[in-house]
C-alpha positions in Angstrom: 69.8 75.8 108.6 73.5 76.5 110.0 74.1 80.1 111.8 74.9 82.4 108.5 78.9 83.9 108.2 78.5 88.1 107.8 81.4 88.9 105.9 82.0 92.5 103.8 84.1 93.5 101.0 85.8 96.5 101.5 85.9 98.1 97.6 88.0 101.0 98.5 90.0 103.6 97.2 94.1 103.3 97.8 96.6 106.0 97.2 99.9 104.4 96.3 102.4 105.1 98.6 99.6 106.9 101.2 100.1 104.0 104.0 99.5 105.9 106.8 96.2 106.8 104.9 95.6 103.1 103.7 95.4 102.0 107.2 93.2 104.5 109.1 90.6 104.2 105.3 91.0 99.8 106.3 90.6 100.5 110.3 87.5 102.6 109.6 86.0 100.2 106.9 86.7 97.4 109.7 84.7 99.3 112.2 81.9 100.0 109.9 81.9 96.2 109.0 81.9 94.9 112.5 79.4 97.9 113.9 77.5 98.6 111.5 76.9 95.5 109.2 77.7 92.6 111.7 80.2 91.4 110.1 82.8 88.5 111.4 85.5 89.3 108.5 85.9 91.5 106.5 88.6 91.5 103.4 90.4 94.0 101.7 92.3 94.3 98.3 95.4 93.1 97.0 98.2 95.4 98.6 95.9 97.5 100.6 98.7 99.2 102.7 100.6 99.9 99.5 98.2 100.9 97.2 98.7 99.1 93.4 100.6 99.0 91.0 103.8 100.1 94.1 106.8 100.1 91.1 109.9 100.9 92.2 108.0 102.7 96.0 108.8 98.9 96.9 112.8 99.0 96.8 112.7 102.2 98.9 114.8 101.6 101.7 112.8 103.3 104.4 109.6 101.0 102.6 110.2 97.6 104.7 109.7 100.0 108.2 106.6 101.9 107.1 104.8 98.7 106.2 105.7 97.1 109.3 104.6 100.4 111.2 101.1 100.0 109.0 101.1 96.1 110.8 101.3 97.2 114.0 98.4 100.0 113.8 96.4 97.1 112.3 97.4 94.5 115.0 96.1 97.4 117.8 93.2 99.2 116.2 91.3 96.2 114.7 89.6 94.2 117.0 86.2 92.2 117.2 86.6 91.3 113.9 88.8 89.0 111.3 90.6 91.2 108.8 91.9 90.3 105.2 94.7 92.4 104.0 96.7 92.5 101.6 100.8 94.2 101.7 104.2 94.0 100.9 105.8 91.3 102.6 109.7 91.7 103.0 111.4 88.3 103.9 115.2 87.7 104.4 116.2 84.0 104.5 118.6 81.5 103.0 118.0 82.1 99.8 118.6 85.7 100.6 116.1 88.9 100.4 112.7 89.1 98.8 109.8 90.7 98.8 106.0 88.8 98.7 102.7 90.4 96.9 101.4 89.0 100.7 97.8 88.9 102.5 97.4 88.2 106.3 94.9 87.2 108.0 94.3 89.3 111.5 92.4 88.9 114.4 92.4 90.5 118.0 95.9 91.7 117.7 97.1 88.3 116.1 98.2 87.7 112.5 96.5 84.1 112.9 97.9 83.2 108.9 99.9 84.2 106.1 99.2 83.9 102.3 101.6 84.9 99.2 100.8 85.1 95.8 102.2 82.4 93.2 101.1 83.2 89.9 102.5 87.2 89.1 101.7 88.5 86.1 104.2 89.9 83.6 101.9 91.0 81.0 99.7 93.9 80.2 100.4 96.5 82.9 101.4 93.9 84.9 105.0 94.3 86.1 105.4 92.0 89.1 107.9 89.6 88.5 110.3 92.8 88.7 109.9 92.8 92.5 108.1 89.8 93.8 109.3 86.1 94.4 106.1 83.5 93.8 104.7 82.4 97.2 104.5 78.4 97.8 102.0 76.5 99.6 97.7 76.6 100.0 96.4 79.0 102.8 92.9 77.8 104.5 92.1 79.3 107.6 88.9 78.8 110.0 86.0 81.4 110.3 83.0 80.4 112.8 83.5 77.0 111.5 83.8 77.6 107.9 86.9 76.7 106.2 88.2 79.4 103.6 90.5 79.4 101.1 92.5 82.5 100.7 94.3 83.2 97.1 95.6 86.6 95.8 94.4 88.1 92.1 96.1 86.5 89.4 96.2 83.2 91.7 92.3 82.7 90.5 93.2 83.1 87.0 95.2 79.5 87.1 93.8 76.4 87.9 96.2 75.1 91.1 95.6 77.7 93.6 91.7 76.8 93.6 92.5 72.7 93.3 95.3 73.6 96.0 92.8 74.7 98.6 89.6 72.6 97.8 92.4 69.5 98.3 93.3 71.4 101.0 89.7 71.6 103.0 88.3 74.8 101.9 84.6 75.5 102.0 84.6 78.7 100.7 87.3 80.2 98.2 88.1 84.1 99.3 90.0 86.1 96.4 91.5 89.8 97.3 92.6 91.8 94.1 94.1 95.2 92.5 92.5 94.2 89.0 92.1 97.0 86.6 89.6 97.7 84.4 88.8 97.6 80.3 85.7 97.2 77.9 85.7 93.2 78.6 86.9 92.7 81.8 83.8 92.0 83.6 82.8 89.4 81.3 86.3 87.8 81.6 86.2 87.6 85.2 83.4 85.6 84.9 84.4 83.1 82.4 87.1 82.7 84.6 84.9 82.0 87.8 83.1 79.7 85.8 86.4 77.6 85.3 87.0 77.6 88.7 83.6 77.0 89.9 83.3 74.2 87.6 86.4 72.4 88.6 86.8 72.7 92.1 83.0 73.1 93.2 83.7 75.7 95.5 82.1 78.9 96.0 84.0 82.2 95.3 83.8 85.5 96.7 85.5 88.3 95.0 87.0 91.5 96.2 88.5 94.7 94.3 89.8 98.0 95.3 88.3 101.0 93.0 89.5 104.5 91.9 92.0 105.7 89.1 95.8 105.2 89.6 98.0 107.2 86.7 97.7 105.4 83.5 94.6 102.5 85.2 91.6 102.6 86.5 90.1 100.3 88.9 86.4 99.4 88.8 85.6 97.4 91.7 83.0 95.2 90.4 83.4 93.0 93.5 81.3 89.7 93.1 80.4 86.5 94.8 79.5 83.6 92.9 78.1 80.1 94.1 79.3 76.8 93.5 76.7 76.5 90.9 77.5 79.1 89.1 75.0 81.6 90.5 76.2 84.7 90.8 75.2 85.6 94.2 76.4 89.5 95.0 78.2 92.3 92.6 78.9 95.7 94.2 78.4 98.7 92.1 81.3 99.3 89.4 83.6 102.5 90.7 81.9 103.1 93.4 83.8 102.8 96.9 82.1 101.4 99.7 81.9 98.1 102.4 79.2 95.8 101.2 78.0 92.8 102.7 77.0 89.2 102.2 76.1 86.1 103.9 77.6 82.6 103.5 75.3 79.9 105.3 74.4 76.5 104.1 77.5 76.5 101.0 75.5 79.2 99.3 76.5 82.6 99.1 74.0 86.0 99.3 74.3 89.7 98.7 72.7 92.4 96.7 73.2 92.3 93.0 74.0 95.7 90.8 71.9 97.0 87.7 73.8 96.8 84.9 74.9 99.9 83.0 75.3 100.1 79.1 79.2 99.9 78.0 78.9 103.6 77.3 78.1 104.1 80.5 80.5 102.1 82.2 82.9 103.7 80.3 82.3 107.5 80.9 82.0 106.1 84.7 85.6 105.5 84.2 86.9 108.1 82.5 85.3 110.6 84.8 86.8 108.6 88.0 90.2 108.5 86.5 89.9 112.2 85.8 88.7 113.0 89.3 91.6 110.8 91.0 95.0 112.2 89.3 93.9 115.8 89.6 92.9 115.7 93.3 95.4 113.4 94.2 98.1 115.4 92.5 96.7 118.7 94.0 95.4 120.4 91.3 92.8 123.4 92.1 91.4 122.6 88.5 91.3 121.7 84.8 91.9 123.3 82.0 90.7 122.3 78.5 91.4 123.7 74.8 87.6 123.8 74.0 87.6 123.9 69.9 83.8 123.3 69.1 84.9 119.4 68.3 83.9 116.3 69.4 86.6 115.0 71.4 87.2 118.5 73.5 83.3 118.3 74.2 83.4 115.2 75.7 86.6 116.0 77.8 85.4 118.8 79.0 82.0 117.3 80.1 84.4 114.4 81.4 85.9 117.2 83.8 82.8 118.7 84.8 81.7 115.9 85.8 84.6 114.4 87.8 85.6 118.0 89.2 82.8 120.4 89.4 81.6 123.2 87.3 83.2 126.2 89.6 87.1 123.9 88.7 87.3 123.5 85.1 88.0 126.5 82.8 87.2 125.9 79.0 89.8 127.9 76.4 88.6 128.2 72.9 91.4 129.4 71.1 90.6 130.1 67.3 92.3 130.8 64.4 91.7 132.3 61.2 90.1 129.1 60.0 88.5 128.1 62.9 84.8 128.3 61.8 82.2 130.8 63.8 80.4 127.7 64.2 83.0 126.2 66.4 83.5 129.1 68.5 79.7 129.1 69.4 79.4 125.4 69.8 82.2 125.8 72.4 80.3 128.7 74.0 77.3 127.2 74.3 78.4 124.1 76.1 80.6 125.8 78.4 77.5 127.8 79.5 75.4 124.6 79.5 77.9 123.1 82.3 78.2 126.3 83.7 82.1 126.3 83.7 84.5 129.6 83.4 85.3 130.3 79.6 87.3 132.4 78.1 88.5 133.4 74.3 91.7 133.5 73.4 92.5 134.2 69.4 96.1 132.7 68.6 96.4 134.9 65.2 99.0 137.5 66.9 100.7 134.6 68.2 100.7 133.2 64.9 101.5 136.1 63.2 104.5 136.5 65.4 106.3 133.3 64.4 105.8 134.1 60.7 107.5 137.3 61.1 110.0 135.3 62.9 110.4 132.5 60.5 109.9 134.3 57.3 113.9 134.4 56.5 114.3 131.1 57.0 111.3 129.9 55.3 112.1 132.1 52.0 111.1 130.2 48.9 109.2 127.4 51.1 105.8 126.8 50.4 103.1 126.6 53.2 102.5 123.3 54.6 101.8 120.8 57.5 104.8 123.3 59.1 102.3 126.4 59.1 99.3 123.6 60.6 101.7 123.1 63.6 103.0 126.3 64.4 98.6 127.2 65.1 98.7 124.6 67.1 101.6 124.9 68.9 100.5 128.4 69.5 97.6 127.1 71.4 100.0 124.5 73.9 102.0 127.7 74.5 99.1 129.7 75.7 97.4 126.9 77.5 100.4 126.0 79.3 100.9 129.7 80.3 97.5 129.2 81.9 98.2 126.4 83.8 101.6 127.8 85.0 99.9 130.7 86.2 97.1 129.2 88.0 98.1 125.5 88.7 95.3 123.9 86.7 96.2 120.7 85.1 95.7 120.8 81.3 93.9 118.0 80.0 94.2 116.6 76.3 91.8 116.3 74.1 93.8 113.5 71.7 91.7 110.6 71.3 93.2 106.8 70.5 92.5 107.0 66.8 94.5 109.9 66.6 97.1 108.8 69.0 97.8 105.7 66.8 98.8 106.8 63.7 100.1 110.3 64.7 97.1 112.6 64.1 98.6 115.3 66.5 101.0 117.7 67.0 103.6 117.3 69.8 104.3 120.3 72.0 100.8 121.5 70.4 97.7 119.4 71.5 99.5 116.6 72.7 100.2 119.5 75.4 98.9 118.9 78.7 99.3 116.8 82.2 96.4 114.0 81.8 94.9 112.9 78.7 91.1 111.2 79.5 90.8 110.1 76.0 94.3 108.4 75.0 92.9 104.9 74.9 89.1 105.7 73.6 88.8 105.1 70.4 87.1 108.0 67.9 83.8 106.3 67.2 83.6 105.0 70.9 84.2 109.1 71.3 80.8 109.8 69.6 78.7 107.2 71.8 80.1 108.7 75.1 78.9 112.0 73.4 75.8 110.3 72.8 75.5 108.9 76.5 76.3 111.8 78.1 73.3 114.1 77.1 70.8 111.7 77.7 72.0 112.8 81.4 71.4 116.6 80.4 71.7 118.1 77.1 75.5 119.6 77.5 77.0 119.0 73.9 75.6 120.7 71.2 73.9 118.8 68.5 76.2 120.1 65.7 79.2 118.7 67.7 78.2 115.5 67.3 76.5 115.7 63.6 79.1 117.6 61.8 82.2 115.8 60.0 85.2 116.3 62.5 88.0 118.8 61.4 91.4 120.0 63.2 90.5 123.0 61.2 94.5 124.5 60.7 93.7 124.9 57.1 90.5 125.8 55.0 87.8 123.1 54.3 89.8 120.5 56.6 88.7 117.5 57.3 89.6 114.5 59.0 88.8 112.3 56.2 91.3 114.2 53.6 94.2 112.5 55.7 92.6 109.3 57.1 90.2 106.7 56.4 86.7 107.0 57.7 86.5 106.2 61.4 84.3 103.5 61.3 86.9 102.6 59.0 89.6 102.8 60.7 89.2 101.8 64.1 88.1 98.2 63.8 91.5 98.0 61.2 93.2 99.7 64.3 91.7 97.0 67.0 93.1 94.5 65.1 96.8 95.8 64.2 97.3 96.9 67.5 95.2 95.4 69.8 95.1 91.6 68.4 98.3 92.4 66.7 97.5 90.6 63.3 100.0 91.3 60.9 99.2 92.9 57.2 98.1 90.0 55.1 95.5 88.5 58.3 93.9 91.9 58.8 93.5 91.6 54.8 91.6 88.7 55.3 89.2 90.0 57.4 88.5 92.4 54.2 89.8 95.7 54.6 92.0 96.9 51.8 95.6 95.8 51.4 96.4 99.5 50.2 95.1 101.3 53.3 96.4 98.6 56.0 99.9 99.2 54.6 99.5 103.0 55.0 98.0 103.0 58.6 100.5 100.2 60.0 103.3 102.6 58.5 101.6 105.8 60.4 101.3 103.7 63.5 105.0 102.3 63.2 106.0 105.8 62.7 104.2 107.6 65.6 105.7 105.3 67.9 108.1 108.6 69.1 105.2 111.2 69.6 103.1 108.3 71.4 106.0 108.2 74.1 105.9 112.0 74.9 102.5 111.8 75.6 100.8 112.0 78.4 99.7 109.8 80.6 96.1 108.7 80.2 93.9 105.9 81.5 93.4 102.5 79.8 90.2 100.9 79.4 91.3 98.8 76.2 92.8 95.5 76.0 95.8 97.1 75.0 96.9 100.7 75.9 99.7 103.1 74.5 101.9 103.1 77.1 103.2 100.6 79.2 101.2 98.2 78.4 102.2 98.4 74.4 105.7 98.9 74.2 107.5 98.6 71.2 110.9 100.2 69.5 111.3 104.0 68.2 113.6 102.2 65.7 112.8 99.0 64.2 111.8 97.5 60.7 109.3 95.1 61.2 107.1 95.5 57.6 104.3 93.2 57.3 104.6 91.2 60.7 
């Protein structure tokens, strides 16, 4: 039996543009991997000094010197062990400037080999072909005597990068990535290793940063999987951290993860992305609009978790036909979490801009108008709050509502971060669900009782919109598989209420773009990764 290669994935967390920061998190995880865990290379994720997704941070002119600056602290600081890393890679040459989604390979002060990416994405959130030229050529390199193949992300996803480097000599194919996360991406990755495996034979090891960035999440979910097909090693999902394997022999060894329900996973993300934008962005705290519903319950257990009882304040801010029900609901879990509550009736405020209006509104009947002035009195006194005491607001709007314009803009579309923008409503109630079988937080009644927006008597959601479990698998497949009318018809929903829910959808297309930002965990988010025209006639396609 051949001496084993110690390698380690670092599965950290990157702040975009934080390179200073970048490199002393990849000089301390390099460290730890050579002390600590023995380790002979370690490799980091796609654009570790950068952070990902960069934008337009990579035509900053000053951008080209920081990096190089980054290099250098790398070249001195790491020693004793082989480092992986991937950055920005500015090249002028014949054929003029460019810049390459790049990974070098370092050791003892040396950058011993170069990769750069070829396949970049242009789909999904995937913007790369705005600032990236495709790197040429098969990068294998020499560790202890093993030959590995180095490949960048979306280079695993194609077929020739893989067939490139086992042609090429490599023993062992080494994959560094910035891949974020949705419901099935897990299982995709490894229908794609299996590809890969299967063609070239070669054993892969897998390595992803973690944490939320804006609008995505990443989930880690670092693997290694043998030339067989066994999968050898996965590191916990959203969890940072520099785990270890062993390659000896052609077969690959590491600690494997328990897996979690998809409720699970999915709360896990929610609550990282949540804890990410509002410590990153320097927020002391959260503040939620706490109505005694469903999808405020579950945001604001979302915060508590991500940020700590003693920084999320919960608002309830009734009306006149806000139900005494509600109000203790929202009580009751905001004392169950133990966060800072308060009550703050919108009726004067309400009052107020019926006094206002009343000229104008002479001989005008009461209507949706009257709906969104209550809850436009409740943005106005939320975002007064967050003024005041530099909490972030966070949304309570979930996907179902987002898609076919169940909510008021400059009302409670109001806020800084919305956790729930691309979690659909019935997926809503499961996290619900999930969540108290950590510790009973969300009352019962929440979760049983018909959901309401409650700006008029007897509301419910159901006078305006099809059931949920109705409408979201008719959503799914307009906007996520984008089927047109007649083929979601065949799949036997009701010709009548496709045509009115691809109208609302086509129509909300304007509020969806003042919304804000939230993170995906879909195949296909509101935002940039779904972006279609305010104005357009497009009918039945």
């Amino acid at each position: 039996m051949s001496q084993p290669l110690k390698l380690a994935l670092a599965q950290i967390n990157l702040w975009v543009g934080d390179i200073e920061g970048n490199v002393q998190k990849i000089v301390d995880a390099a460290a730890y991997a050579r002390d600590v865990l023995g380790a002979r290379l370690l490799a980091c994720p796609e654009l570790s000094l950068i952070g990902y997704p960069p934008d337009d941070l990579l035509l900053r002119s000053a951008m080209p010197r920081v990096i190089a600056d980054g290099v250098k602290r790398l070249l001195a600081e790491v020693q004793g062990i082989t480092l992986v890393v991937g950055l920005p890679e500015y090249s002028s040459d014949d054929t003029g400037d460019a810049i390459y989604n790049a990974a070098y390979v370092i050791r003892d002060g040396k950058v011993i080999a170069r990769a750069r990416k070829q396949l970049l994405p242009n789909y999904g959130v995937f913007d790369e072909r705005r600032h990236f030229r495709p790197g040429k050529g098969t990068l294998v390199f020499d560790q202890d005597g093993v030959r590995i193949g180095l490949c960048i992300c979306e280079d695993i996803w194609g077929a020739e990068p893989a067939r490139a480097a086992r042609k090429a000599g490599a023993e062992l194919l080494l994959n560094i990535n910035a891949s974020p996360y949705d419901l099935h991406k897990t299982r995709d990755r490894r229908r794609v290793f299996d590809l890969r495996v299967a063609e070239t034979g070669l054993p892969i090891v897998y390595v992803n940063c973690v944490g939320g960035q804006d609008d995505v999440v990443f989930d880690g979910d670092s693997t290694a999987i043998d030339g067989d097909g066994r999968i050898a090693f996965t590191a916990p999902l959203f969890e940072e951290g520099i785990f270890p394997l062993e390659f000896a022999d052609g077969r690959l060894s590491g600690a494997l993860r328990e897996d979690d329900s998809s409720e699970a996973v999915v709360y896990q993300a929610l609550v990282r992305s949540v804890r990410d934008y509002v410590n990153r962005n320097g927020f002391p705290g959260a503040l939620i609009g706490m109505s005694g519903g469903i999808d405020s319950a579950v945001v604001a257990a979302i915060a508590t978790d991500a940020l700590g009882a003693d920084r999320v304040w919960g608002v309830s801010l009734p009306s006149r036909y806000t139900a005494d029900m509600s109000n203790d609901d929202a009580r009751l879990q905001a004392e169950a979490m133990g966060i800072r509550y308060s009550m703050l009736p919108i009726e004067p405020a309400f009052e107020a801009f019926g006094e206002i209006l009343a000229d104008s509104f002479t001989g005008k009947v009461v209507d949706l108008t009257e709906e969104n002035i209550q809850s436009r009195s409740r943005g106005v006194l939320l975002m007064a709050l967050s003024n005041k005491f530099g909490h972030v607001v966070l949304t309570t709007g979930n996907k179902s509502e987002m898609a076919v314009g169940y909510a008021t803009l400059y009302g409670d579309m109001c806020g800084g971060f919305a956790p729930l923008k691309d979690v659909y409503k019935t997926l809503v109630y499961r996290l619900a669900r999930y969540r108290n079988t950590l510790g009973q937080v969300i009352p019962e009644r929440v979760i049983v009782r018909p959901p309401s927006a409650e700006l008029r008597p007897d509301q419910k959601d159901s006078d305006s919109l099809p059931p949920y479990e109705v409408l979201d698998p008719l959503l799914e497949a307009y906007v996520e598989d984008q089927l047109s009318i007649p083929e979601i018809v065949a799949r036997g929903f009701d010709e009548v209420t496709v045509k009115r829910v691809a109208a609302l959808v086509r129509r909300s297309e304007y509020k969806r773009r003042q919304a804000p930002p939230g993170p995906k965990i879909t195949r296909c988010a509101f935002g940039r990764e779904r972006r279609y025209p305010l104005t357009a006639v497009y009918g039945d396609i």
